[in-house]
C-alpha positions as CSV (number, residue, x, y, z in Angstrom):
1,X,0.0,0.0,0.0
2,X,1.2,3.2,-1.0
3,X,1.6,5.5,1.8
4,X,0.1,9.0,1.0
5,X,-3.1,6.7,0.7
6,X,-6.8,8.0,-0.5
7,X,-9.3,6.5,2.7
8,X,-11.9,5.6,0.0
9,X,-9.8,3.3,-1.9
10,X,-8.5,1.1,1.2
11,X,-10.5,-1.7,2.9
12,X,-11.4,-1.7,5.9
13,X,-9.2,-5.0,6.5
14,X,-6.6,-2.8,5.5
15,X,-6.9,0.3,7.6
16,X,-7.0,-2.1,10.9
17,X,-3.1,-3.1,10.0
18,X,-2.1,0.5,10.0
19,X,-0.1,1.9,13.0
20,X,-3.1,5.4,13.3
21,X,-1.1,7.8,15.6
22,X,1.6,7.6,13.0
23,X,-0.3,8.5,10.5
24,X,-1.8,12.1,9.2
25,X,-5.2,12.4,8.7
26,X,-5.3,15.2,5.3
27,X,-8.6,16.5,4.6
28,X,-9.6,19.2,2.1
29,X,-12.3,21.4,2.3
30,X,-13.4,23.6,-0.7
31,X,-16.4,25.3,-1.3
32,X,-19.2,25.9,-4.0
33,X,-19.5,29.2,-4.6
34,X,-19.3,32.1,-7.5
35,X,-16.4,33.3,-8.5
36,X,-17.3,36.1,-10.7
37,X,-18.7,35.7,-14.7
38,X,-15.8,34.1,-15.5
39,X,-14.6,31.4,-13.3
40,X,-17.0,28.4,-12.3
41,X,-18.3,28.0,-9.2
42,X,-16.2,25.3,-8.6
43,X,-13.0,26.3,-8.9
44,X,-11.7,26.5,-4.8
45,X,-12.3,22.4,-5.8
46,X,-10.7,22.4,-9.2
47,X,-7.7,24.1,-7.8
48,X,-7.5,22.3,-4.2
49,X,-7.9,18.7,-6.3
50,X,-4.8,19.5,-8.5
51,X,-3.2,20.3,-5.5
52,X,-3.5,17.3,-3.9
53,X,-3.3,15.0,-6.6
54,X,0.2,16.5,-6.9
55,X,1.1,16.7,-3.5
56,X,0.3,12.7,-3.0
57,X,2.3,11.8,-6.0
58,X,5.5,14.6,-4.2
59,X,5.3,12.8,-1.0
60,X,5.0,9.5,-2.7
61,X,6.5,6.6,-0.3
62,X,7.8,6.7,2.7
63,X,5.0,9.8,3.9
64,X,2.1,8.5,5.9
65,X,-0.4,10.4,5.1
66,X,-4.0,9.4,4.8
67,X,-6.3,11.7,2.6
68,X,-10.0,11.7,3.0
69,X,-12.2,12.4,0.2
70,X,-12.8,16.2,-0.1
71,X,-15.4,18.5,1.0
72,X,-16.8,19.9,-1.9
73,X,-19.0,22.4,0.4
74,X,-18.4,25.1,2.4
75,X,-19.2,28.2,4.2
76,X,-19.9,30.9,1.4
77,X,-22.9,33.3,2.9
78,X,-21.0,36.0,1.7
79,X,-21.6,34.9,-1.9
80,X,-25.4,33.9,-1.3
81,X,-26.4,36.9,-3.7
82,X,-25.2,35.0,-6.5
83,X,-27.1,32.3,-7.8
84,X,-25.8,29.1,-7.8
85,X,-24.0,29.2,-4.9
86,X,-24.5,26.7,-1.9
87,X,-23.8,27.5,1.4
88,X,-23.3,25.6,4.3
89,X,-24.1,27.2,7.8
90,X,-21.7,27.5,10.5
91,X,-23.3,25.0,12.5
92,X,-23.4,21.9,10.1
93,X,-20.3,22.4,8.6
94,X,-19.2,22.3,12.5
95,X,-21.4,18.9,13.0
96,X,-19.5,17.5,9.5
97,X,-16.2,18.4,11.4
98,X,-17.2,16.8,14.5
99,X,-18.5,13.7,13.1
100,X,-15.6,13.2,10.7
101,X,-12.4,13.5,13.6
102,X,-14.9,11.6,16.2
103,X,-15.1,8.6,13.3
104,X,-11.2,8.0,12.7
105,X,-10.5,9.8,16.6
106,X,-12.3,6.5,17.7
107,X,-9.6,4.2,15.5
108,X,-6.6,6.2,17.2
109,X,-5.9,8.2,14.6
110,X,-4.6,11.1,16.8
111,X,-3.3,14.0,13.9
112,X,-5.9,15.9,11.3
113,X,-4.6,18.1,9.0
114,X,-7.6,20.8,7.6
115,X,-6.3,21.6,3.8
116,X,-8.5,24.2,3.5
117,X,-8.9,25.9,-0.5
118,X,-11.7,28.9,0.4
119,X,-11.2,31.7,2.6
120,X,-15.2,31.1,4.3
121,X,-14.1,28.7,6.0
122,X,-10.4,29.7,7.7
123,X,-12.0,31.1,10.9
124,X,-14.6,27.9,11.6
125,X,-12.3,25.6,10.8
126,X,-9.4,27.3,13.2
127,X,-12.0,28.1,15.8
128,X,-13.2,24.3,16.5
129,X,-9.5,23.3,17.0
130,X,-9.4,23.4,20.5
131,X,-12.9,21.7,21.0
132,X,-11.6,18.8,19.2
133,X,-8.8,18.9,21.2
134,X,-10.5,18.6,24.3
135,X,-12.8,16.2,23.4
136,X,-11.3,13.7,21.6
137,X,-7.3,14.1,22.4
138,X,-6.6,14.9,18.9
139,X,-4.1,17.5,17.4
140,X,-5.6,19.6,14.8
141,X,-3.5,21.5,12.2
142,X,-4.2,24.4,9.5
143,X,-2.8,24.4,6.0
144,X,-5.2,27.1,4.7
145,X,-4.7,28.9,0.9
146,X,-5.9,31.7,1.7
147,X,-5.7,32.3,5.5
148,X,-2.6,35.0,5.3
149,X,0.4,34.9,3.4
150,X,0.1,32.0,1.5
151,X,0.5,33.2,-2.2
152,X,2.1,36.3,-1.2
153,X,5.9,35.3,-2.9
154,X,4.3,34.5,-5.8
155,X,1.9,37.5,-6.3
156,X,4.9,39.6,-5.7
157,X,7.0,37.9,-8.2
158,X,4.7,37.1,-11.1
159,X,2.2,40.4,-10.6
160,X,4.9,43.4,-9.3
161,X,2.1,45.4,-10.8
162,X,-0.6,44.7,-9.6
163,X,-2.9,47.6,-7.4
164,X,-4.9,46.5,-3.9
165,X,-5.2,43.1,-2.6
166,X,-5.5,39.9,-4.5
167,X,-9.2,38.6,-2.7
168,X,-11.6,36.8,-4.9
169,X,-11.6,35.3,-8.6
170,X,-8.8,37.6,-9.3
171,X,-5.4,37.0,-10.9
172,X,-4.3,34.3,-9.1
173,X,-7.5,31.9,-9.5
174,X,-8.1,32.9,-13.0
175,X,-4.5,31.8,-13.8
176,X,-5.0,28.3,-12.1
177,X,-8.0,28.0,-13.9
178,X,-6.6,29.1,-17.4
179,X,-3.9,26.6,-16.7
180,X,-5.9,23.7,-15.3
181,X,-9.6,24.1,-17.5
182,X,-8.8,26.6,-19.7
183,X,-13.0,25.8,-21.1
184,X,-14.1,26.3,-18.2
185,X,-13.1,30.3,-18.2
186,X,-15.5,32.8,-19.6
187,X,-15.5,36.0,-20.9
188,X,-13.2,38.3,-18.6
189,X,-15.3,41.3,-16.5
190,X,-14.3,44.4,-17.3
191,X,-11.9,45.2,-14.7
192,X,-11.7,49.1,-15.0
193,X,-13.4,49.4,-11.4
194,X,-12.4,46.2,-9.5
195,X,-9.1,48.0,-8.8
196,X,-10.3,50.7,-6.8
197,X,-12.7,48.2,-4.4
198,X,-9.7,46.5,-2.8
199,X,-7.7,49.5,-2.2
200,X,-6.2,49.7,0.7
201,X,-6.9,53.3,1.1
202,X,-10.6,52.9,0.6
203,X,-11.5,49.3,1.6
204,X,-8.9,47.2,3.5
205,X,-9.8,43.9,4.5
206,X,-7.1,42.9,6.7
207,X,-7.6,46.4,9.1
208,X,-7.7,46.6,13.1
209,X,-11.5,47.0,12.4
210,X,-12.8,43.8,10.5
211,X,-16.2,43.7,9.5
212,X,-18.6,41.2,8.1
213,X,-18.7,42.2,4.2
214,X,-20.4,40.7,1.5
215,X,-19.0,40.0,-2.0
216,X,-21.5,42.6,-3.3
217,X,-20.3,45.0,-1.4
218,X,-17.5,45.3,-3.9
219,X,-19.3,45.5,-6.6
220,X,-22.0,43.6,-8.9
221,X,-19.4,41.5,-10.7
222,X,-18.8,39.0,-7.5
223,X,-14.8,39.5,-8.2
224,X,-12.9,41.2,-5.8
225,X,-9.3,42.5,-6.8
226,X,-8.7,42.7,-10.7
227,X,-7.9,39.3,-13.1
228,X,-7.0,41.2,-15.9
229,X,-3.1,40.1,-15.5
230,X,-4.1,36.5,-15.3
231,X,-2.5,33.5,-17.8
232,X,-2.4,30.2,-17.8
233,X,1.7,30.4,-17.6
234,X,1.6,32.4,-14.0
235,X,-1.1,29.8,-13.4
236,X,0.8,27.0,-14.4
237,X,4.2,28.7,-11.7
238,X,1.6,29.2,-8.8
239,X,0.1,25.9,-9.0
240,X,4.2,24.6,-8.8
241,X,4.4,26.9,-6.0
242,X,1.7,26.0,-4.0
243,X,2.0,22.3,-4.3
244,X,6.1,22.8,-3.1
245,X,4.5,24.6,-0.4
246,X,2.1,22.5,1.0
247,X,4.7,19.7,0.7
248,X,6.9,21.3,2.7
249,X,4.3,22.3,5.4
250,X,2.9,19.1,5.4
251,X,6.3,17.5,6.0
252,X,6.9,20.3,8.9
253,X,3.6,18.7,10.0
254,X,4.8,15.0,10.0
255,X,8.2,15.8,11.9
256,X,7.2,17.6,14.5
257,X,5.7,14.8,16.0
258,X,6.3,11.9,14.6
259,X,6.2,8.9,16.9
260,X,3.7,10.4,19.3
């Protein structure tokens, strides 16, 4: 058996013979959700799915790590306004958390790792750590796209141009998506005012005063930041960079305590 192993395609027979607290427990959470007129409303799945596919073939053998089929679902009121989008509420998703450590929790399997691929969720998911430790003497770890600084390197690097913050079906998605479905991208928005409703000097998201905002309080497109300097080659270099990432953080993950 190969050990960065998908749950789904094991037996049961064969999940008995493994050795659980020395294994990690990967699951990744997406979401369902619009990403503007030109991105589908799947794409926190498209892109978190070629993430991991790549990450598991990185690791390869020798890394035990056990992924569970994603979460296609997630929390998106803030996109509600636009149809098509499902949102799950803070309390079920919670409940699908709860159920899903207390299943494996109950086999030993002591280490759960929460890939998370849309911002909605960051907060829950980090919030219910601690409850799940409590309860079920588990460690719970975050490796979130789009918590703080993930992308940051590589915004700066391929987009040195680029004006406010990169939030929502901007740049960077709309290059993974050019590089990974190129037919599933649609006509571009017209971008001349996206810049303006992610300044920092007018709207800044990451402020000492958060508040609750919905995507249409940036305007009626549903994009926030501007994806007019998107291609499927700086697609193609972020998708590189975030699988090296994760592969990395994951492995940070694994060391620090293995043989717990």
């Amino acid at each position: 058996m190969n050990k960065t192993s998908a749950l789904r395609e094991l037996t049961t027979a064969q999940v008995a013979r493994l050795e659980p607290a020395q294994w990690l427990v990967v699951w990744p959470v997406a979401s369902l959700e619009q990403h503007g007129p030109h991105l589908p409303l799947g794409t926190d799945a498209i892109v978190l799915e070629a993430i991991v596919e790549r990450v598991r073939e990185r690791l390869g053998a020798g890394f035990q790590a056990l992924f569970l089929p994603m979460m296609h679902l997630g929390k998106s009121p803030e996109h509600l306004t636009f149809p098509g989008t499902v949102s799950l509420q803070a309390s079920t998703l919670l409940a699908v958390v709860d159920d899903l450590v207390a299943s494996l929790a109950a086999h030993q399997f002591r280490r759960f790792v929460f890939l998370n691929g849309h911002g909605g969720n960051t907060a829950l998911l980090q919030a219910v750590g601690p409850d799940l430790r409590y309860r079920y003497g588990v460690r719970v770890y975050y490796l979130d796209l789009w918590a703080s600084s993930f992308f940051d390197d590589i915004i700066a690097e391929l987009f040195p141009s680029l004006v406010g913050r990169e939030v929502h079906a901007a740049s960077v998605e709309t290059s993974l998506l050019l590089h990974l479905r190129p037919e599933l991208v649609d006509q571009m928005p017209d971008t001349s005012t996206l810049r303006a409703a992610v300044d920092q000097e007018s709207v800044n998201l990451t402020g000492t005063v958060p508040f609750g905002w919905l995507a249409g309080d940036f305007g009626t497109s549903g994009v926030i930041g501007d994806p007019s300097l998107a291609s499927a080659e700086a697609g193609e270099q972020i998708l590189a960079y975030a699988v090296e990432r994760a592969c990395r953080m994951l492995q940070e993950i694994y060391d620090m305590h293995e043989g717990d």
